[in-house]
PDB file of N, CA, C and O in Angstrom:
ATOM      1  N   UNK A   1     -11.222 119.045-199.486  1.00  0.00           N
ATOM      2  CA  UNK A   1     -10.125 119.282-198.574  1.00  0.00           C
ATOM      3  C   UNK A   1     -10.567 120.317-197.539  1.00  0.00           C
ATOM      4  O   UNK A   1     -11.437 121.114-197.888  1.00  0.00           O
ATOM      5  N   UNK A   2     -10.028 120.396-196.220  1.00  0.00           N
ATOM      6  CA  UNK A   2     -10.337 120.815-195.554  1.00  0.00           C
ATOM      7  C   UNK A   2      -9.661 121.925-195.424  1.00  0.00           C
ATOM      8  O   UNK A   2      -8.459 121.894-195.688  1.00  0.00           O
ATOM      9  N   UNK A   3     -10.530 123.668-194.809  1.00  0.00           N
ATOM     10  CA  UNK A   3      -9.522 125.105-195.174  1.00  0.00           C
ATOM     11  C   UNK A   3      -8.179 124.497-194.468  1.00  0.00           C
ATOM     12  O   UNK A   3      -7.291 124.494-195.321  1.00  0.00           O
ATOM     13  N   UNK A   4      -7.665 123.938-193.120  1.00  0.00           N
ATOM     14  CA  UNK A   4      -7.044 123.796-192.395  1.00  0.00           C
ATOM     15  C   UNK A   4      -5.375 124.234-193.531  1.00  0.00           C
ATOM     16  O   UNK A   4      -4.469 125.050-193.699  1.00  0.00           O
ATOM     17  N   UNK A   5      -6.028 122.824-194.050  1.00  0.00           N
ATOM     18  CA  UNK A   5      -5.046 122.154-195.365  1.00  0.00           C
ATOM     19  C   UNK A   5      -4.888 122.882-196.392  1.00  0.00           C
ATOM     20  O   UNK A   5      -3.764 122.907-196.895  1.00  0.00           O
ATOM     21  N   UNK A   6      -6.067 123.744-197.040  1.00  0.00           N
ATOM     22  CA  UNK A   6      -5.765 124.617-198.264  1.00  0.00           C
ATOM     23  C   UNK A   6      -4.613 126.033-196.917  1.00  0.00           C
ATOM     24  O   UNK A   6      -3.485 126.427-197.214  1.00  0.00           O
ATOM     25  N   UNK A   7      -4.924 126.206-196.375  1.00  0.00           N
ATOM     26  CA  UNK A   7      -4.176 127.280-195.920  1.00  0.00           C
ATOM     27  C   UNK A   7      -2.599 126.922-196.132  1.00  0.00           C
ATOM     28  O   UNK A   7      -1.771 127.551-196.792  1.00  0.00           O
ATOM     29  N   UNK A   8      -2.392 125.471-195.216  1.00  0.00           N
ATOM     30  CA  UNK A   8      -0.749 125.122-195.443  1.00  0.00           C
ATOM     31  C   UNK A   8      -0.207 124.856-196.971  1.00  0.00           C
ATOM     32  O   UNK A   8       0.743 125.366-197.564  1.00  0.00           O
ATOM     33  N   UNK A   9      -1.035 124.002-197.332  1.00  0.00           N
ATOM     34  CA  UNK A   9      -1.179 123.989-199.206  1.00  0.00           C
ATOM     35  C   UNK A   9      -1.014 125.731-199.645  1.00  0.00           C
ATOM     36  O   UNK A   9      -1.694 125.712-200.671  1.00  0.00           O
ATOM     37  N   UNK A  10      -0.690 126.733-199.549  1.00  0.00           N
ATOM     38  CA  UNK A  10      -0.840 127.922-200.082  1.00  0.00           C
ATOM     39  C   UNK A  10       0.037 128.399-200.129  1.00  0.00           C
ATOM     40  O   UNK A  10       0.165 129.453-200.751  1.00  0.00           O
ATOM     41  N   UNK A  11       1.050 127.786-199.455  1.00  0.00           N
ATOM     42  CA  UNK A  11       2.458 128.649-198.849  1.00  0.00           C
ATOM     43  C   UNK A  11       2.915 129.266-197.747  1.00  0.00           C
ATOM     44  O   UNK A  11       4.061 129.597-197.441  1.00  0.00           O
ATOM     45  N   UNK A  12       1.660 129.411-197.060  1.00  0.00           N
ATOM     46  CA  UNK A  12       1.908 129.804-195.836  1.00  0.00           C
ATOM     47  C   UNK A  12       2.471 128.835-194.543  1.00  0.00           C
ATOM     48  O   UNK A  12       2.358 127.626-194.345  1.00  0.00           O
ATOM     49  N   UNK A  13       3.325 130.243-193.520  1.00  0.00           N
ATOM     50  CA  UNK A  13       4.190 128.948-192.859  1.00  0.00           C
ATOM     51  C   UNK A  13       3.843 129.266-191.739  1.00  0.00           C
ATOM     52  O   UNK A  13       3.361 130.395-191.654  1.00  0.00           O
ATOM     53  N   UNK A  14       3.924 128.547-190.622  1.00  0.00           N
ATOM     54  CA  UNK A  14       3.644 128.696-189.059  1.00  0.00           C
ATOM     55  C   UNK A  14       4.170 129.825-188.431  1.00  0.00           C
ATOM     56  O   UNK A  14       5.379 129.958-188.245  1.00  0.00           O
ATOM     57  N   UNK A  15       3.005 130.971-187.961  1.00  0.00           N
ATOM     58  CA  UNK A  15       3.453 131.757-187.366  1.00  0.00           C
ATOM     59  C   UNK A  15       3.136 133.168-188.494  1.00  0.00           C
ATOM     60  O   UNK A  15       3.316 134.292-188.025  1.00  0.00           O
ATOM     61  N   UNK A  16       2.684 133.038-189.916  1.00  0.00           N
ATOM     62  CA  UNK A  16       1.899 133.950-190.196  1.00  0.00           C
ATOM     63  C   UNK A  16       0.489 134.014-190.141  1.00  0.00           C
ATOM     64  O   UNK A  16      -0.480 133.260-190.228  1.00  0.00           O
ATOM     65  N   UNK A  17       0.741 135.166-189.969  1.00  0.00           N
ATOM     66  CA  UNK A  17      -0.790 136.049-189.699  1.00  0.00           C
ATOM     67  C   UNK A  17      -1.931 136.061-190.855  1.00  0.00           C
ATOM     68  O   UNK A  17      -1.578 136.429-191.975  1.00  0.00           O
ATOM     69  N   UNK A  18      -3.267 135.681-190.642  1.00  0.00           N
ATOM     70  CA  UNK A  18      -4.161 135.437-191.188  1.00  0.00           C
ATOM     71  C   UNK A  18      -5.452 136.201-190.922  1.00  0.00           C
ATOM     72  O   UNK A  18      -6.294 135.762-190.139  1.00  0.00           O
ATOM     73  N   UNK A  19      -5.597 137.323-191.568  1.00  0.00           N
ATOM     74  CA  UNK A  19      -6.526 138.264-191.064  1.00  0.00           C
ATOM     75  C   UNK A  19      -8.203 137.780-191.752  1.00  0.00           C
ATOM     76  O   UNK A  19      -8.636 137.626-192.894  1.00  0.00           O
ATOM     77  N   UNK A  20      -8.674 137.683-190.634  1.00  0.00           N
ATOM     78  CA  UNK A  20     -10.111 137.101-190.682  1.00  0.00           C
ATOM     79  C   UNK A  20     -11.275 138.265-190.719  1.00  0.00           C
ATOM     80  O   UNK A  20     -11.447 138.402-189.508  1.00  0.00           O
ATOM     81  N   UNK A  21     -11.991 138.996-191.215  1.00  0.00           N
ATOM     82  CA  UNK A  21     -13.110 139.855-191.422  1.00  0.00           C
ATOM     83  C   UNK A  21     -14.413 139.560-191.890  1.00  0.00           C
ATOM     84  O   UNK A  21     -14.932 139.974-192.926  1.00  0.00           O
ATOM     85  N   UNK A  22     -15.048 138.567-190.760  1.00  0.00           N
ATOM     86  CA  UNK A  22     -16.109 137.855-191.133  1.00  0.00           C
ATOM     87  C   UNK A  22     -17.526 138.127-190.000  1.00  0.00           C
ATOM     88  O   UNK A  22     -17.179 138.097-188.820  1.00  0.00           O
ATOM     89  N   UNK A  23     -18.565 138.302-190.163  1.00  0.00           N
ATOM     90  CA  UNK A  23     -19.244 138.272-189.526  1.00  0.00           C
ATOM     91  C   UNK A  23     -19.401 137.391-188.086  1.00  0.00           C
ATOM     92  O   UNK A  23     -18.439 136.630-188.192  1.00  0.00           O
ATOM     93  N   UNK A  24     -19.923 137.125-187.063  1.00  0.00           N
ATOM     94  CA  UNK A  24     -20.112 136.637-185.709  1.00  0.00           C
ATOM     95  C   UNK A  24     -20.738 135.159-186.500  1.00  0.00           C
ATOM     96  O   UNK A  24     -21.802 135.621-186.914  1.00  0.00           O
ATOM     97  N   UNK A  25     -20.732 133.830-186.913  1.00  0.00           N
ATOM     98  CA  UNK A  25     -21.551 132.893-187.587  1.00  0.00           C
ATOM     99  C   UNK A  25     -20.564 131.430-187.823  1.00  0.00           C
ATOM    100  O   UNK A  25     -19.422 131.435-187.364  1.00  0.00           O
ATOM    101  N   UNK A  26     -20.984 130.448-188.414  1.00  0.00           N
ATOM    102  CA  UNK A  26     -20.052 129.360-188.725  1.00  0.00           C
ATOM    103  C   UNK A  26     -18.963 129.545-189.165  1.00  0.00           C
ATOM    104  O   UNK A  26     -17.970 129.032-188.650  1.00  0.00           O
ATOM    105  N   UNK A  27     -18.899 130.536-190.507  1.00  0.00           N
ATOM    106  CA  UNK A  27     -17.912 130.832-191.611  1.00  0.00           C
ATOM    107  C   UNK A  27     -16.366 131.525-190.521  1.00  0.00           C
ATOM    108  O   UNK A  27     -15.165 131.502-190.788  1.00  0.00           O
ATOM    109  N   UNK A  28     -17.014 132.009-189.440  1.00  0.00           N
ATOM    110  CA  UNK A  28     -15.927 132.867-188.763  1.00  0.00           C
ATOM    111  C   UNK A  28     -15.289 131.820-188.168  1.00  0.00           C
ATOM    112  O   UNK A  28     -14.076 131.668-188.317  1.00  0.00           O
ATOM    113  N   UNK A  29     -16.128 130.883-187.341  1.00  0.00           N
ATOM    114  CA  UNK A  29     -15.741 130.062-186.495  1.00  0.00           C
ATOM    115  C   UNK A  29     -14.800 128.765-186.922  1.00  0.00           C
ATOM    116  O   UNK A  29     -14.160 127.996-186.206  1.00  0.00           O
ATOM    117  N   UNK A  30     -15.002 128.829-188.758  1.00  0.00           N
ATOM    118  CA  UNK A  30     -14.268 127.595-188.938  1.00  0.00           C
ATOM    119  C   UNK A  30     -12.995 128.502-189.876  1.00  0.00           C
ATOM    120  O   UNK A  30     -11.946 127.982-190.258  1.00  0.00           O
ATOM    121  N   UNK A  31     -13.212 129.298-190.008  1.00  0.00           N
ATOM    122  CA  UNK A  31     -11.547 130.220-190.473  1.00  0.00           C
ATOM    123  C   UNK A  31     -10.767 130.310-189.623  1.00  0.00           C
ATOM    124  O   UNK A  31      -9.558 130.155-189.791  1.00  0.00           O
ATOM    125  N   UNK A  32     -11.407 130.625-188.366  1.00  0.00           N
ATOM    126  CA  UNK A  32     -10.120 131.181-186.768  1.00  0.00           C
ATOM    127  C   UNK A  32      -9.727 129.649-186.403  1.00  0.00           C
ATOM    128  O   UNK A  32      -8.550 129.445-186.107  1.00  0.00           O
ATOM    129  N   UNK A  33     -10.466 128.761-186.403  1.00  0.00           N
ATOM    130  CA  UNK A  33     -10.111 127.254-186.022  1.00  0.00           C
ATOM    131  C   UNK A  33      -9.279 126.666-187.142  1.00  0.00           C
ATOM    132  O   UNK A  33      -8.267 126.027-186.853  1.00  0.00           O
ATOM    133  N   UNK A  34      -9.652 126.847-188.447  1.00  0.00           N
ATOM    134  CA  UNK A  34      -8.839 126.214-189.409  1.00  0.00           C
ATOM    135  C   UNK A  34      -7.175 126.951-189.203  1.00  0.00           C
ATOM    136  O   UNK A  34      -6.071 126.422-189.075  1.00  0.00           O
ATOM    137  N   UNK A  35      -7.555 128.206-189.239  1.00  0.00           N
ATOM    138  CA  UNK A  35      -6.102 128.928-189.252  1.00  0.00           C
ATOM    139  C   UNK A  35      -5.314 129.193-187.947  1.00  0.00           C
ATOM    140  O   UNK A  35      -4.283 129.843-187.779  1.00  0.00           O
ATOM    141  N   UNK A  36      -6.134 128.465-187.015  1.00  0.00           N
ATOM    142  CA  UNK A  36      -4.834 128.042-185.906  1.00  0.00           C
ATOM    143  C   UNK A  36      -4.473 126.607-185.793  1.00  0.00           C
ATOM    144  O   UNK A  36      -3.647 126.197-184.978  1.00  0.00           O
ATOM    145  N   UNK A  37      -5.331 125.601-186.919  1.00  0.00           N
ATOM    146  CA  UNK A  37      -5.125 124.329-186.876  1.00  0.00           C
ATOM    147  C   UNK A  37      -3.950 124.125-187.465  1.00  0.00           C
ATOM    148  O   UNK A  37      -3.071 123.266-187.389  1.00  0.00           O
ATOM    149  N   UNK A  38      -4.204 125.536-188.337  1.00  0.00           N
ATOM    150  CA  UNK A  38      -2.764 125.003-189.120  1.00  0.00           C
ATOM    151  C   UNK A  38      -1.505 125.882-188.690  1.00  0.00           C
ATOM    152  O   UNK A  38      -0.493 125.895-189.390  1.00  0.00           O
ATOM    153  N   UNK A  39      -1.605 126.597-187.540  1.00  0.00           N
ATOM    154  CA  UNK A  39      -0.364 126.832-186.768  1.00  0.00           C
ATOM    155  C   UNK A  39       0.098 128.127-187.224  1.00  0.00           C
ATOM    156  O   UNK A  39       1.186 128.636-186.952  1.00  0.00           O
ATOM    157  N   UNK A  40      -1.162 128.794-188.202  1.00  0.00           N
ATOM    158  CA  UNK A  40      -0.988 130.385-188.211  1.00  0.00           C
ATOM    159  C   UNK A  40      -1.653 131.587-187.565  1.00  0.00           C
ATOM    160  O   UNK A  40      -2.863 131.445-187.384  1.00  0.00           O
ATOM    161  N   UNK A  41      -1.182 132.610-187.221  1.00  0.00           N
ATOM    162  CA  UNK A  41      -2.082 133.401-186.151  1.00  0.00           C
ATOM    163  C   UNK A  41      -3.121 134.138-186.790  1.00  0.00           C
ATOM    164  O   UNK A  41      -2.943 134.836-187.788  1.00  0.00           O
ATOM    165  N   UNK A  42      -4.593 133.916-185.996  1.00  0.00           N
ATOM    166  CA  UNK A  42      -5.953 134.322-186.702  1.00  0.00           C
ATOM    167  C   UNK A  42      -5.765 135.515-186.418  1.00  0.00           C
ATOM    168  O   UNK A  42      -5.070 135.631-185.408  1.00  0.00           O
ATOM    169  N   UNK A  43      -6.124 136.594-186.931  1.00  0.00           N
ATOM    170  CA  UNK A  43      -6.149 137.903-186.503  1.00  0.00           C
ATOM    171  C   UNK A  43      -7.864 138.516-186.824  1.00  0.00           C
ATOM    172  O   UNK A  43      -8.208 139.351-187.660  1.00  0.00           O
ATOM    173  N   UNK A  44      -8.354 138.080-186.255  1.00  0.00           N
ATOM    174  CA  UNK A  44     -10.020 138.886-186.196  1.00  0.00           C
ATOM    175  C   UNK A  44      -9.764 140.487-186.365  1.00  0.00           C
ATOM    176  O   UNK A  44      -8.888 141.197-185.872  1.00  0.00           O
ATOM    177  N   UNK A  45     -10.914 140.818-187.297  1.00  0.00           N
ATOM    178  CA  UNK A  45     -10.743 141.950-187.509  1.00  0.00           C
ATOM    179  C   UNK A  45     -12.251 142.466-187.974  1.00  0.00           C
ATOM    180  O   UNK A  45     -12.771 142.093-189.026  1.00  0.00           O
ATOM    181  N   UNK A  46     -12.947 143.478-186.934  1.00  0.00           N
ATOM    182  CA  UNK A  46     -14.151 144.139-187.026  1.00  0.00           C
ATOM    183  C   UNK A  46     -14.487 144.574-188.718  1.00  0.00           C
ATOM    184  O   UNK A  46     -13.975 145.396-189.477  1.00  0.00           O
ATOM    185  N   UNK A  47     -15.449 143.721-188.843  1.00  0.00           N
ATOM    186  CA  UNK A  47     -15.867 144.201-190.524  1.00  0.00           C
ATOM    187  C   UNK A  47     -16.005 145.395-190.445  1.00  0.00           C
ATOM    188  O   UNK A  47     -15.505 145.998-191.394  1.00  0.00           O
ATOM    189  N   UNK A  48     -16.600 146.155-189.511  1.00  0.00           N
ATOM    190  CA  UNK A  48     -17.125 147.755-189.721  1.00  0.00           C
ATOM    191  C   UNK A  48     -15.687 148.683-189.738  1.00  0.00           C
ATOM    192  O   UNK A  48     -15.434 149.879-189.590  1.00  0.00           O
ATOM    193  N   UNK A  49     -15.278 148.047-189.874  1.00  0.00           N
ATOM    194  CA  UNK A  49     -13.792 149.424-189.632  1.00  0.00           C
ATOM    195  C   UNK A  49     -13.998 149.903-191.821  1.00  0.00           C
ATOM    196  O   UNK A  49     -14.509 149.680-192.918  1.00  0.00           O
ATOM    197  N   UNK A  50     -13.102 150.648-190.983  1.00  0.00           N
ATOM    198  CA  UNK A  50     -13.090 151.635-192.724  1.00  0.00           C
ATOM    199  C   UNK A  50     -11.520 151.393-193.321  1.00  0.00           C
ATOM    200  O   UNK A  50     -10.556 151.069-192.627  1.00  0.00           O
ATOM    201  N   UNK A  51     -11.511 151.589-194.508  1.00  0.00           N
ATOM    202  CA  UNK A  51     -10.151 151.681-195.212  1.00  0.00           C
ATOM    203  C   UNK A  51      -9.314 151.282-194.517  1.00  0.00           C
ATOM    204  O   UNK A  51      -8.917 150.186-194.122  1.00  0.00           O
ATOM    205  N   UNK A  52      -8.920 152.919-194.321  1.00  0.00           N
ATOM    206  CA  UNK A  52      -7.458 153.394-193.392  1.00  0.00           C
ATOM    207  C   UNK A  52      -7.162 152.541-192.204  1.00  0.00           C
ATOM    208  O   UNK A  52      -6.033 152.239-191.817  1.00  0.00           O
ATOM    209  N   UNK A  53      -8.736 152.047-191.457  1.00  0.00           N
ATOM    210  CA  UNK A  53      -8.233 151.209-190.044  1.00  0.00           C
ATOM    211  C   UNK A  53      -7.514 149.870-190.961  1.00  0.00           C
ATOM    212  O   UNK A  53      -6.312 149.620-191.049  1.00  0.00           O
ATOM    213  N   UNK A  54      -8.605 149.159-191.563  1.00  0.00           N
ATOM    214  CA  UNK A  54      -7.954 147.752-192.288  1.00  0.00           C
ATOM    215  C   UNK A  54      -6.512 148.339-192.717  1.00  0.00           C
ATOM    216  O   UNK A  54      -5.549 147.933-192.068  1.00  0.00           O
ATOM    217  N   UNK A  55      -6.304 149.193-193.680  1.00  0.00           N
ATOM    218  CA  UNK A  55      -5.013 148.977-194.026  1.00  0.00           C
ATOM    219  C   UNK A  55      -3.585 149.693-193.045  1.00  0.00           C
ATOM    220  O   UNK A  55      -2.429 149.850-193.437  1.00  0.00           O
ATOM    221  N   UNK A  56      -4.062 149.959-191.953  1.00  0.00           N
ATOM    222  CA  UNK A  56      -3.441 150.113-190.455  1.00  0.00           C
ATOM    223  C   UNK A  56      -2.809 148.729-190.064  1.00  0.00           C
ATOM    224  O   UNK A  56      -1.624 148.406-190.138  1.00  0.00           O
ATOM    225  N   UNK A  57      -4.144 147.807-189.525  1.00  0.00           N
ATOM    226  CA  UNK A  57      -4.087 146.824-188.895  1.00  0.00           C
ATOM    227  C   UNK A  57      -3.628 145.331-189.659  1.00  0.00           C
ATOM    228  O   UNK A  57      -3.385 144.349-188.957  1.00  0.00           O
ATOM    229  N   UNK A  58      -3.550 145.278-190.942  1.00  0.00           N
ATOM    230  CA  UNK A  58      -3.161 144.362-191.817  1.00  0.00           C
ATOM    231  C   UNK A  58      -1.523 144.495-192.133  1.00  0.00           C
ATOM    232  O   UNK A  58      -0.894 143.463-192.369  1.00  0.00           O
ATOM    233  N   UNK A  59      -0.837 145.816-192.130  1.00  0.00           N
ATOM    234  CA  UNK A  59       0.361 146.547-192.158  1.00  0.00           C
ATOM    235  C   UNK A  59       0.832 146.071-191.119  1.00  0.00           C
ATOM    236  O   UNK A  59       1.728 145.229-191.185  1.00  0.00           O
ATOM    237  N   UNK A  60       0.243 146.583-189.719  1.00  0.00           N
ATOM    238  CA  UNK A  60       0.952 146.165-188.146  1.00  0.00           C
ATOM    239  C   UNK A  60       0.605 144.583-187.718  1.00  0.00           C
ATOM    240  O   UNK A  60       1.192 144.132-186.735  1.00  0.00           O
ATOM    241  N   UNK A  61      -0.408 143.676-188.495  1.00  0.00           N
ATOM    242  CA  UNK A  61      -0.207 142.606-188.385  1.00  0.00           C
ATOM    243  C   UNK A  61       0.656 141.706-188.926  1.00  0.00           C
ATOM    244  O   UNK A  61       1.055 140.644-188.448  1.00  0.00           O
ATOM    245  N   UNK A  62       1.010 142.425-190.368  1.00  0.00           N
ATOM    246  CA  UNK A  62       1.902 141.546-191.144  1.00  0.00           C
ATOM    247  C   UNK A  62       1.126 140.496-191.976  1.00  0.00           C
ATOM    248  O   UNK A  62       1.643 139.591-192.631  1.00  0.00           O
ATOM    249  N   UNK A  63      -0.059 140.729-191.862  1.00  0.00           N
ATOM    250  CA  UNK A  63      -1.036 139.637-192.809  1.00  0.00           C
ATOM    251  C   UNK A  63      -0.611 139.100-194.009  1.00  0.00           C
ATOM    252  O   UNK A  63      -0.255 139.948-194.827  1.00  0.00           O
ATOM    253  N   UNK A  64      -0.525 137.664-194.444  1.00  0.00           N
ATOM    254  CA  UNK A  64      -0.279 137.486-195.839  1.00  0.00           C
ATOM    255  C   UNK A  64      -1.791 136.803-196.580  1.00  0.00           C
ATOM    256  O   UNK A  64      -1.839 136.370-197.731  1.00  0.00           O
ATOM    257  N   UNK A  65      -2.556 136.826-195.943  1.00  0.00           N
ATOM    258  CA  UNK A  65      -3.955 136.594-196.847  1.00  0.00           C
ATOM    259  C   UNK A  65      -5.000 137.013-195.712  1.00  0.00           C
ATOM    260  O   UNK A  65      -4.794 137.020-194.498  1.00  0.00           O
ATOM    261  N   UNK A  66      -6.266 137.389-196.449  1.00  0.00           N
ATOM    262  CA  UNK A  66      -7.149 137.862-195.945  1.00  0.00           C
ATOM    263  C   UNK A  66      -8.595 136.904-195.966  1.00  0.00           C
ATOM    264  O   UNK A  66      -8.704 136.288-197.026  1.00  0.00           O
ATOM    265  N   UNK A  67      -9.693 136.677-195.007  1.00  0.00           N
ATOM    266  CA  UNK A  67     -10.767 135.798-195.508  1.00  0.00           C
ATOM    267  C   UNK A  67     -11.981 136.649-195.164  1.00  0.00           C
ATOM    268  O   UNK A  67     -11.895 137.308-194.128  1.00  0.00           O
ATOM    269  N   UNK A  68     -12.822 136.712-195.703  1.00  0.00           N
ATOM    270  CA  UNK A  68     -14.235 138.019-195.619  1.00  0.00           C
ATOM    271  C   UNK A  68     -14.748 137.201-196.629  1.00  0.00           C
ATOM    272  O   UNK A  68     -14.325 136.204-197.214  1.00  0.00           O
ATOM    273  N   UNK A  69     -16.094 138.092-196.705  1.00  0.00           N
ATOM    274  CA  UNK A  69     -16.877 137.590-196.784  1.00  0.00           C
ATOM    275  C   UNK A  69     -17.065 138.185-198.640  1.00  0.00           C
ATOM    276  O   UNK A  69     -16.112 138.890-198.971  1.00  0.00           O
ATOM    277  N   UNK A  70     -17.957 138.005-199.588  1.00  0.00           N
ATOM    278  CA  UNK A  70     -18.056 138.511-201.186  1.00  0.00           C
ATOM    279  C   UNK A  70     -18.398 139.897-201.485  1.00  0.00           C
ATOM    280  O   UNK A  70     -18.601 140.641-200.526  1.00  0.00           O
ATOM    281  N   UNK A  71     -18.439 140.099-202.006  1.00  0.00           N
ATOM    282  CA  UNK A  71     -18.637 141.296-202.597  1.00  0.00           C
ATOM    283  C   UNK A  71     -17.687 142.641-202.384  1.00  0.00           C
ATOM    284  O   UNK A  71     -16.516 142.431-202.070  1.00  0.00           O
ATOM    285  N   UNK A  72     -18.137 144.023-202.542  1.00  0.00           N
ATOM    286  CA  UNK A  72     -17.143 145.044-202.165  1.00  0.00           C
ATOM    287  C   UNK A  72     -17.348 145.114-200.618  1.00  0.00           C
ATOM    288  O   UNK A  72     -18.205 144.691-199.843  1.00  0.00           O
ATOM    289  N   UNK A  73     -16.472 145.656-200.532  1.00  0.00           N
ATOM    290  CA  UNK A  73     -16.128 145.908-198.411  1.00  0.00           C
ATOM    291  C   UNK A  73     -15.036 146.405-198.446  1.00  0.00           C
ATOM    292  O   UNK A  73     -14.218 146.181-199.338  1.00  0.00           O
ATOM    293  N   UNK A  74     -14.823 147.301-197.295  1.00  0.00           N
ATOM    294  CA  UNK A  74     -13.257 148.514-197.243  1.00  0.00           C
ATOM    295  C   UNK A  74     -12.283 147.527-196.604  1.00  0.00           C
ATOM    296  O   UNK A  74     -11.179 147.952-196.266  1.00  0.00           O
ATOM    297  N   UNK A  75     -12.697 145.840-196.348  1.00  0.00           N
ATOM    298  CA  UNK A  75     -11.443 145.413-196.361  1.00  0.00           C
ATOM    299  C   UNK A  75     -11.003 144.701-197.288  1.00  0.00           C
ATOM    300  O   UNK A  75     -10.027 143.968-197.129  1.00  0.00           O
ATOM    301  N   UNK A  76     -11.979 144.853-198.959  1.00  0.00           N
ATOM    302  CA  UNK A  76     -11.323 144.114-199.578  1.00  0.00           C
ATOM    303  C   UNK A  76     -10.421 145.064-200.295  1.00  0.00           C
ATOM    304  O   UNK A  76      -9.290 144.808-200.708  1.00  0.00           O
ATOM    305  N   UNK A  77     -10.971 146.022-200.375  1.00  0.00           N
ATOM    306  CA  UNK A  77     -10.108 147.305-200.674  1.00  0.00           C
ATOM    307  C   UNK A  77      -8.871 147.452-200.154  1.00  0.00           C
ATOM    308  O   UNK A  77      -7.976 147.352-200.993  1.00  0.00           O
ATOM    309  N   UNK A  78      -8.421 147.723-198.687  1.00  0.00           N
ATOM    310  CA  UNK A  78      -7.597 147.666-198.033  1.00  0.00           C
ATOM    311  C   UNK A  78      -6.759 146.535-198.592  1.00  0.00           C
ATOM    312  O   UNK A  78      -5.668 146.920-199.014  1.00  0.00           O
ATOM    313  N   UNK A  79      -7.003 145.177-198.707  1.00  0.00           N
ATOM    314  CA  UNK A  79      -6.150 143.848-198.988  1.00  0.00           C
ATOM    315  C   UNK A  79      -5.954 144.484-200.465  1.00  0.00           C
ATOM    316  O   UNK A  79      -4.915 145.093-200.720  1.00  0.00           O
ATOM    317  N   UNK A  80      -6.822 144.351-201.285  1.00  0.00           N
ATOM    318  CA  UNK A  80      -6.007 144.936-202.675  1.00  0.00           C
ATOM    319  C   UNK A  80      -4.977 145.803-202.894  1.00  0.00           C
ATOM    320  O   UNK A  80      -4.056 145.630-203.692  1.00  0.00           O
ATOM    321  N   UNK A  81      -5.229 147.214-201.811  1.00  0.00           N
ATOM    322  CA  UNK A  81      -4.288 148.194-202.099  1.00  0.00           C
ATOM    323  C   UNK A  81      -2.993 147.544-201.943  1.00  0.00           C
ATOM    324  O   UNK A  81      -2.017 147.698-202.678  1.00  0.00           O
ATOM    325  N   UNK A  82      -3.103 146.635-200.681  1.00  0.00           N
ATOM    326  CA  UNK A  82      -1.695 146.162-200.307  1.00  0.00           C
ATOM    327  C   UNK A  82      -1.682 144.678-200.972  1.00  0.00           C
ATOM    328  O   UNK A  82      -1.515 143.692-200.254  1.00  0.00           O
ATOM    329  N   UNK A  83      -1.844 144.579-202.199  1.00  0.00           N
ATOM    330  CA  UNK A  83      -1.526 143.640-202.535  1.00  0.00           C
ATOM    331  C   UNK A  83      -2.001 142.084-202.050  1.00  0.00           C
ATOM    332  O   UNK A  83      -1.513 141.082-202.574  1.00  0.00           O
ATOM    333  N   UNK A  84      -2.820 142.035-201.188  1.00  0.00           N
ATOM    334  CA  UNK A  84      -2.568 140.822-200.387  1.00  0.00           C
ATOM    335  C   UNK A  84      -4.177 139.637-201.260  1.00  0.00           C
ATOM    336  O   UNK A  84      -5.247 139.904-201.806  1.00  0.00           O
ATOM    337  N   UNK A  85      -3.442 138.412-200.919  1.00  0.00           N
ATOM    338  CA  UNK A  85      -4.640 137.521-201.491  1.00  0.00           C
ATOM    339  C   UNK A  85      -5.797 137.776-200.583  1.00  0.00           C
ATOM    340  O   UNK A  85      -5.689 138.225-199.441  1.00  0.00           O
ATOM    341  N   UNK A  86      -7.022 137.423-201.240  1.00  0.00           N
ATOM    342  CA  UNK A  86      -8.164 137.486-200.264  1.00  0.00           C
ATOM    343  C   UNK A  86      -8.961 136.353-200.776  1.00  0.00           C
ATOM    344  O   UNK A  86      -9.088 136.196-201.990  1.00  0.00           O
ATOM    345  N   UNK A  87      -9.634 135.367-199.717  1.00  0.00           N
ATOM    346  CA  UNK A  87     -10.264 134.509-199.534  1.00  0.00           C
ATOM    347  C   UNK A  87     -11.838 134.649-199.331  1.00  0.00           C
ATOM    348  O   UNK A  87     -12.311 135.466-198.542  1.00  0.00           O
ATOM    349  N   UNK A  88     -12.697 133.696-200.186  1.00  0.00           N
ATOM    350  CA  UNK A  88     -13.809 134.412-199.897  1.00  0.00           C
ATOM    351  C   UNK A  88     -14.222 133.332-198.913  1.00  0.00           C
ATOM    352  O   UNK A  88     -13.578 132.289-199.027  1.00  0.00           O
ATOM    353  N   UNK A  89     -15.114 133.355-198.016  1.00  0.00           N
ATOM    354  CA  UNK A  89     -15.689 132.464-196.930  1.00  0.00           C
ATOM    355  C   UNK A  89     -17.240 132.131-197.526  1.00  0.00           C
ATOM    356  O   UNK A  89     -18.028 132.986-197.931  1.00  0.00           O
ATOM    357  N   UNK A  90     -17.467 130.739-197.480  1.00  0.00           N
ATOM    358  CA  UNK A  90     -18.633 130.735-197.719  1.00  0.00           C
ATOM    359  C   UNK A  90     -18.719 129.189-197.333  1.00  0.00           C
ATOM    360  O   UNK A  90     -17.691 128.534-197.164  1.00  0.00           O
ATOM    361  N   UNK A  91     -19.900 128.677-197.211  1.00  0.00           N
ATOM    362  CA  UNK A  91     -20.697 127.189-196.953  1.00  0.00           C
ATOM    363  C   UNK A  91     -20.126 126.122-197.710  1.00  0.00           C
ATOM    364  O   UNK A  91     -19.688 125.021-197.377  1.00  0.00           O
ATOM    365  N   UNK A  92     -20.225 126.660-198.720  1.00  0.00           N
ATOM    366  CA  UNK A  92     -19.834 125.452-200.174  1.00  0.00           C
ATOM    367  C   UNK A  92     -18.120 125.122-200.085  1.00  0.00           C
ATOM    368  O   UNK A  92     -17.592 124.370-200.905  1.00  0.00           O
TER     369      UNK A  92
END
């Protein structure tokens, strides 16, 4: 299935925010396209920010899931503190 579809499949509804924290590469390019295919707003968000910025900008976006990339990173931190699902991005 295509992300487009797992995104609407998830619960999410047109017009939430989908915070993207992925490197400059394919994986970015088909999250911001999938998640406006499916009629929710991509919100790009600089991997290098720290904590406090992510959990700033995820707060004032209203994000209900997050997509980055594996392992630890201060935005997976940030999405945990606040509760929020996080998506991992990858090829497969």
């Amino acid at each position: 299935m295509m992300l487009a579809g797992r995104l609407r499949q998830s619960g999410l509804r047109p017009g939430q925010t989908v915070a993207i924290a992925l490197p400059n590469g394919i994986e970015f390019l088909v999250s911001f396209l999938a998640a406006t295919r499916a009629r929710l707003v991509a919100a790009p968000m600089n991997e290098t920010f720290k904590v406090e910025e992510f959990r700033f900008l995820l707060e004032n976006s209203e994000a209900r899931v997050v997509i980055t990339t594996s392992g630890t990173s201060p935005i997976r931190d940030a999405a945990s503190a606040s509760n929020l699902p996080i998506w991992t991005a990858s090829r497969t």
